[in-house]
C-alpha positions in Angstrom: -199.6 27.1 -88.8 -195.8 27.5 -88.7 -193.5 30.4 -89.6 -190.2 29.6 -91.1 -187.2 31.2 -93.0 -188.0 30.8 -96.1 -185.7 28.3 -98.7 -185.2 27.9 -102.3 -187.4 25.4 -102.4 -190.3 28.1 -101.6 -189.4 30.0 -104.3 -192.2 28.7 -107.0 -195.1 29.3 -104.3 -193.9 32.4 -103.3 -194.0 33.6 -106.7 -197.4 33.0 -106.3 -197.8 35.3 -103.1 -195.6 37.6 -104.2 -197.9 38.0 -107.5 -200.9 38.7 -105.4 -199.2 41.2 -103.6 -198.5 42.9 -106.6 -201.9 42.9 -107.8 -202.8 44.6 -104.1 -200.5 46.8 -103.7 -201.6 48.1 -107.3 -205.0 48.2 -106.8 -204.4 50.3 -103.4 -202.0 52.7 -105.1 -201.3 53.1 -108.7 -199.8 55.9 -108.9 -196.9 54.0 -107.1 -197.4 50.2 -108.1 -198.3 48.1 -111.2 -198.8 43.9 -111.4 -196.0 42.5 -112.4 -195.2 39.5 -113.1 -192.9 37.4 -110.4 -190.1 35.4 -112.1 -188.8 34.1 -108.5 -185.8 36.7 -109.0 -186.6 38.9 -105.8 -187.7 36.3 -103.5 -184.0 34.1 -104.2 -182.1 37.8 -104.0 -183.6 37.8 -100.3 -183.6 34.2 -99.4 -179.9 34.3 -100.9 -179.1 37.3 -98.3 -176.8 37.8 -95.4 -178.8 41.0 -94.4 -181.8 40.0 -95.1 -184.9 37.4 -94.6 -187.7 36.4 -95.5 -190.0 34.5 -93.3 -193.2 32.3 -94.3 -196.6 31.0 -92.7 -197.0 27.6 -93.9 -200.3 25.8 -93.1 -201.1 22.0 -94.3 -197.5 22.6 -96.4 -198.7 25.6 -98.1 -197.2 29.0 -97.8 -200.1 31.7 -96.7 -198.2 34.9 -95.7 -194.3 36.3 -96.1 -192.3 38.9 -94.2 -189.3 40.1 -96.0 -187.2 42.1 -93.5 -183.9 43.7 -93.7 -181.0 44.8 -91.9 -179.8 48.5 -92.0 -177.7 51.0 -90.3 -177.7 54.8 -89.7 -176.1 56.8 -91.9 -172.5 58.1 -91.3 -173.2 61.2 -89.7 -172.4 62.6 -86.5 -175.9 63.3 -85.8 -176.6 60.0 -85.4 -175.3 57.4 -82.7 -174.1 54.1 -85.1 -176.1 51.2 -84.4 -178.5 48.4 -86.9 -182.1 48.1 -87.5 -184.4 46.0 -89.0 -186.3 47.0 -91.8 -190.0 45.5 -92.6 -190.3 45.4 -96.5 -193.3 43.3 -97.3 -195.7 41.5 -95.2 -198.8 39.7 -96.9 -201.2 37.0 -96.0 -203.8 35.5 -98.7 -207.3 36.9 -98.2 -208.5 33.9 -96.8 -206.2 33.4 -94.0 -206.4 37.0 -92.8 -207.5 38.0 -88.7 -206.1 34.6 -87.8 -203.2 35.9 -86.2 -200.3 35.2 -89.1 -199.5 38.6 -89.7 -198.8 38.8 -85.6 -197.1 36.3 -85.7 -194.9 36.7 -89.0 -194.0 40.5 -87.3 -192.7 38.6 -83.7 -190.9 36.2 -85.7 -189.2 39.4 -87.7 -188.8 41.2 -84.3 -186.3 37.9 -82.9 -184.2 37.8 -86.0 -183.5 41.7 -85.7 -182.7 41.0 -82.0 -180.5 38.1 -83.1 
């Protein structure tokens, strides 16, 4: 297994995760989420990002897992000393991959870009 920044030529498969995801995240918490269908708009918008990545497991050339992770910054305030941080947006691994260790290592690979 390898984790990689994503490219446009993921797109099509992660439509695919990011569909599942969807279907999780509704079952978990409806009140908040619905399926929807993935038209590969989101995953480009990221992939297509200065501030942002998106990171994928890919075992025997198939993607199995995403991180999407984003760059932020404190608010203007003077309450606040200035300074970046990453944000983790989505992280999900297909059912059948999961306690292998992907999810570990999709976060570390997220924790090195936000150091970068």
């Amino acid at each position: 297994m390898v984790v990689r920044c994503a490219t446009l030529t993921d797109v099509e498969e992660l439509n695919l995760l990011y569909q599942h995801f969807f279907t999780h995240n509704a079952s978990q918490q409806p009140a908040y989420y619905k399926v929807a269908i993935e038209s590969g708009r989101y995953p480009k918008y990221v992939i297509e990002s200065p501030q942002e990545e998106l990171f994928v497991a890919v075992e025997n050339e198939k993607p199995v897992g995403f991180i999407h992770v984003s760059e932020d910054k404190t608010p203007p305030f003077d309450c606040y000393v200035p300074h970046r941080f990453a944000v983790g947006v989505d992280l999900y691994i297909v059912p059948d991959c999961r306690k292998r260790g992907i999810g570990t290592k999709l976060i570390d690979t997220a924790k090195q870009w936000a150091k970068g």
